[in-house]
C-alpha positions in Angstrom: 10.8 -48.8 -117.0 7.4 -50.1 -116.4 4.3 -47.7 -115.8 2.9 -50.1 -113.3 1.4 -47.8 -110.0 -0.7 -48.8 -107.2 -2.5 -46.1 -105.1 -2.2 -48.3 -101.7 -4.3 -46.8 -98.0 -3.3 -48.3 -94.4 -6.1 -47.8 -92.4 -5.0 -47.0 -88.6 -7.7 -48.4 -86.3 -8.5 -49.7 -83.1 -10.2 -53.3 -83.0 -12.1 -54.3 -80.2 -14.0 -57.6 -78.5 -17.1 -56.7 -81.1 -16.6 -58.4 -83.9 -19.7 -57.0 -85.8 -18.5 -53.4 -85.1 -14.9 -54.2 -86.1 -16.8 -55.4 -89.3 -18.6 -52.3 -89.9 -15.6 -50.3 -88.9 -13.2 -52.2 -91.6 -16.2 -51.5 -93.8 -16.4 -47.8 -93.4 -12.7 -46.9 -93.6 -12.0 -49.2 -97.0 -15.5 -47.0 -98.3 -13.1 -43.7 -97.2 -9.9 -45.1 -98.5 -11.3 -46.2 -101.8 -12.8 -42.9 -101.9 -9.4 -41.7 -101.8 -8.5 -43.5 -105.0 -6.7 -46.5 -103.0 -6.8 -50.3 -105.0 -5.1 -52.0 -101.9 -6.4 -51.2 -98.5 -4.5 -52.4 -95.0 -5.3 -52.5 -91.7 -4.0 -54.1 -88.5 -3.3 -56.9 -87.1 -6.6 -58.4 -84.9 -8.7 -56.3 -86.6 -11.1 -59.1 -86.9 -11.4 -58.9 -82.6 -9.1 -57.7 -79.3 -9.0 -57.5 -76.4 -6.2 -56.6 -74.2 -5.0 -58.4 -72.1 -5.3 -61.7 -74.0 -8.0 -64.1 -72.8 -9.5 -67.4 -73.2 -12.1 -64.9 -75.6 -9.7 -65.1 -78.2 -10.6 -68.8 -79.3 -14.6 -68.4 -78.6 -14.4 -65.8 -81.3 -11.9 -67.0 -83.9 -13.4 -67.7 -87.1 -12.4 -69.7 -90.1 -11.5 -68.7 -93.4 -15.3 -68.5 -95.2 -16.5 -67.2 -91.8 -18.1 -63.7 -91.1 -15.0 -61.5 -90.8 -13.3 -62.4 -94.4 -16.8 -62.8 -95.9 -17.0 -59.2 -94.8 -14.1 -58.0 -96.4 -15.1 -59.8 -99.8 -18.4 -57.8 -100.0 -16.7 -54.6 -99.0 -13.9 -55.4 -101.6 -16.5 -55.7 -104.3 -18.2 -52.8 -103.3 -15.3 -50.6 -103.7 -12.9 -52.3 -106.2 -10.3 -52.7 -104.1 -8.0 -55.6 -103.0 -8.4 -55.7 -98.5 -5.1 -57.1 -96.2 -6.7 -57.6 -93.1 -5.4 -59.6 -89.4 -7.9 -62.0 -88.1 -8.0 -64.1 -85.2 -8.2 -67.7 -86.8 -9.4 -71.3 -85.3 -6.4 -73.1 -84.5 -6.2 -76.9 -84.6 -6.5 -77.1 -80.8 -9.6 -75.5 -78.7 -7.4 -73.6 -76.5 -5.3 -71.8 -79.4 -5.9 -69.2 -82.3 -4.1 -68.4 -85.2 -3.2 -65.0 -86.0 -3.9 -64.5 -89.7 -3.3 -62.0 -92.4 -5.2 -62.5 -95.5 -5.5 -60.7 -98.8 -9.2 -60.7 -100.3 -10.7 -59.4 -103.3 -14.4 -59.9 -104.3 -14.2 -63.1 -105.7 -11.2 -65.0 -103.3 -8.5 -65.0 -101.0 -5.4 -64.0 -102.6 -3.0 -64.9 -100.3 -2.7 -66.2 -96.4 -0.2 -65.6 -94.1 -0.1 -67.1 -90.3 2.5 -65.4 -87.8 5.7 -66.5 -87.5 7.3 -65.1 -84.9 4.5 -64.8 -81.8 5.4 -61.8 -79.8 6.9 -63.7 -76.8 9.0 -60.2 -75.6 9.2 -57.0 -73.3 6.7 -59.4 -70.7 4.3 -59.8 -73.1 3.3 -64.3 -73.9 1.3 -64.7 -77.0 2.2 -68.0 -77.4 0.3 -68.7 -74.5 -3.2 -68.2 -76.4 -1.1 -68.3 -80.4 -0.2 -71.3 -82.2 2.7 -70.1 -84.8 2.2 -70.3 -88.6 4.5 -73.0 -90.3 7.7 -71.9 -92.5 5.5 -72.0 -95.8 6.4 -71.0 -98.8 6.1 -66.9 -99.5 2.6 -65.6 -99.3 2.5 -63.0 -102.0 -0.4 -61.7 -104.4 -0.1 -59.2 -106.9 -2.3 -56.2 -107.8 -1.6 -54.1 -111.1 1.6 -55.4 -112.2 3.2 -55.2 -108.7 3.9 -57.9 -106.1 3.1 -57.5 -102.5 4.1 -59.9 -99.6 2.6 -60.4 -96.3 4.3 -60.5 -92.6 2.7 -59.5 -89.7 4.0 -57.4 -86.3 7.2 -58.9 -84.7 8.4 -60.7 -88.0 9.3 -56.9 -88.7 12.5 -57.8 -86.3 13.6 -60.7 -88.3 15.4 -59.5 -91.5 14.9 -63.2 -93.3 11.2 -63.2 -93.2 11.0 -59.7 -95.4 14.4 -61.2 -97.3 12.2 -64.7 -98.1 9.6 -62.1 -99.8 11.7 -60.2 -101.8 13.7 -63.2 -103.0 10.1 -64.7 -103.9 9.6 -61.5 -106.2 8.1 -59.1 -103.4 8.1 -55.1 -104.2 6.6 -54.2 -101.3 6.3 -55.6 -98.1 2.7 -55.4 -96.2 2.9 -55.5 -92.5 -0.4 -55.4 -90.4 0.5 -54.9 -86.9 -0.3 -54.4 -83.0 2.8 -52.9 -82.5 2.7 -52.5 -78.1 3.5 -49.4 -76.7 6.9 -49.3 -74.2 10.2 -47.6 -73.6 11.5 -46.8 -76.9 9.0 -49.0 -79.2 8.0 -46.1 -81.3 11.4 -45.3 -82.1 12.1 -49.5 -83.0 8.9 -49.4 -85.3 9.8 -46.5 -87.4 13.4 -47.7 -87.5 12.7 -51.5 -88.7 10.0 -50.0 -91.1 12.5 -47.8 -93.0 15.6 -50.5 -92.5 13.5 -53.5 -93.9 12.8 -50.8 -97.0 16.3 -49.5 -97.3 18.4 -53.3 -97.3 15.3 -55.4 -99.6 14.9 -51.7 -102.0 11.2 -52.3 -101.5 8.1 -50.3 -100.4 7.1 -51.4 -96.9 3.3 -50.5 -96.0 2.5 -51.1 -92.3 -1.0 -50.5 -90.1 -0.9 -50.9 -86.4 -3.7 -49.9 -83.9 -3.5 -46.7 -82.4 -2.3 -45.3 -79.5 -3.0 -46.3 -76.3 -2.4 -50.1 -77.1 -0.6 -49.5 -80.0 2.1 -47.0 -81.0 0.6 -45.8 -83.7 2.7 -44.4 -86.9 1.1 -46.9 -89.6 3.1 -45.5 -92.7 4.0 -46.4 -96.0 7.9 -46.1 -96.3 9.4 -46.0 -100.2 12.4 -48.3 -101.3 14.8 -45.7 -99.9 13.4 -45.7 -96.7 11.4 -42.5 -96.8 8.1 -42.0 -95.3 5.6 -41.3 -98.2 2.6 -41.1 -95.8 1.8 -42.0 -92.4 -0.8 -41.4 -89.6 -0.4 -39.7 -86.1 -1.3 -41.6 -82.8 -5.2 -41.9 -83.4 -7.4 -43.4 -86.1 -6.7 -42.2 -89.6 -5.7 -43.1 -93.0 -2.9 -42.4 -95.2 -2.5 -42.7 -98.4 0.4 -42.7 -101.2 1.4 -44.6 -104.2 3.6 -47.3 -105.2 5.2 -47.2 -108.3 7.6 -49.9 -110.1 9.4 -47.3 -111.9 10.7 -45.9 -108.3 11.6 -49.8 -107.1 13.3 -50.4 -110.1 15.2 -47.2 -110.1 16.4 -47.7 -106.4 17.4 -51.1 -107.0 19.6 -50.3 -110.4 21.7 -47.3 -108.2 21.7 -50.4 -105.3 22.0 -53.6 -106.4 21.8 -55.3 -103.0 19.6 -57.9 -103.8 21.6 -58.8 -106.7 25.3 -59.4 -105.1 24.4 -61.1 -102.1 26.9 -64.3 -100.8 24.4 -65.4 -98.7 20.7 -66.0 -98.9 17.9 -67.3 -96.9 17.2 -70.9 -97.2 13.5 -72.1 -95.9 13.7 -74.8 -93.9 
């Protein structure tokens, strides 16, 4: 078995229509995480800028991918050594759209760059009215310390083939930044996709939404089994806990799931 272990944080915050304090505020909790002994810090989805409800705000402060927000998470990545998955609200290729990006930065680069999928089009809620969907490209994954991590964001967590695309792409854990919204019984369907998407890939699944009262809260990271390792409450906070390849590779020899499956996911 490999040795390979990543301490990894999610950072449960609450962004908000100031992009320099979302800055500083991404800033301080990776100093606190890293702190911690964390190599890969997450936080939400939007962390970058929010507002709810959506506005025409959204494109006058989207920023490309060598603007202030991910430049920000560079220098703070340096600083502290670590690798940074962060949402951001990206310029779209019309004036009246955004994208709504996930990236993975280190000090020197971008790692890897996800745009949602799946726009949250549900429970009343229209984000394709002001969100231009990311295209079916090929798995955005980055590595840190031996072990593979893959990106999805938010309601891809209710479409088993986007976390299935990752793991056939060589994912061990699944990162999911978030803005999970609150409703009848949406707590209980985060926590229950979280620890389903770990149980059928037998892969760690690390997830940070935005607190409660926007959010639901319950950022966790979830082991290949589908138990919680670490988690937060309903207000800011961070948790921490580690992911090791020894425990993915254990899970998946008692499990072989990935391995006798008839039918796979074919990109389009």
């Amino acid at each position: 078995m490999t040795s390979a272990a990543v301490p990894v944080a999610v950072c449960q915050f609450a962004p908000t229509d100031s992009r320099e304090r979302n800055r500083e505020r991404v800033a301080e909790l990776t100093a606190q995480a890293a702190a911690r002994g964390a190599r890969l810090v997450v936080f939400p989805e939007y962390s970058s800028y929010f507002v709810d409800p959506m506005d025409e705000s959204l494109a006058a402060n989207a920023e490309t991918l060598d603007g202030e927000f991910v430049s920000s998470l560079r220098a703070a990545a340096s600083d502290h050594g670590v690798v940074i998955v962060a949402g951001l609200v990206e310029q779209a290729s019309d004036a009246g759209h955004v994208r709504n990006t996930v990236v993975a930065v280190r000090g020197d680069g971008i790692l890897a760059t996800y745009r949602k999928q799946h726009l949250y089009d549900a429970f009343g809620q229209t984000e394709s009215d002001w969100v231009e969907a990311g295209d079916l490209d090929a798995a955005a994954t980055f590595e840190v310390a031996g072990i593979r991590f893959g990106l999805m964001t938010c309601y891809d967590l209710r479409f088993p083939e986007v976390a299935r695309t990752l793991v056939d792409d060589g994912a061990d854990a699944l990162v999911v930044p978030a803005e999970w919204v609150r409703g009848p019984l949406k707590e209980h369907h985060w926590t229950t996709l979280l620890a389903a998407r770990a149980i059928e890939n037998t892969a760690y699944v690390i997830s940070a939404d935005h607190p409660t009262p926007i959010g639901v809260g319950h950022s966790q990271i979830v082991d290949p089994q589908g138990v919680v390792l670490a988690g937060a409450g309903t207000t800011e906070g961070i948790a921490v806990a580690t992911v090791e390849a020894a425990s993915i590779e254990r899970v998946r020899a008692a499990n072989p799931s990935l391995r006798v499956r008839r039918y796979r996911v074919v990109p389009r």
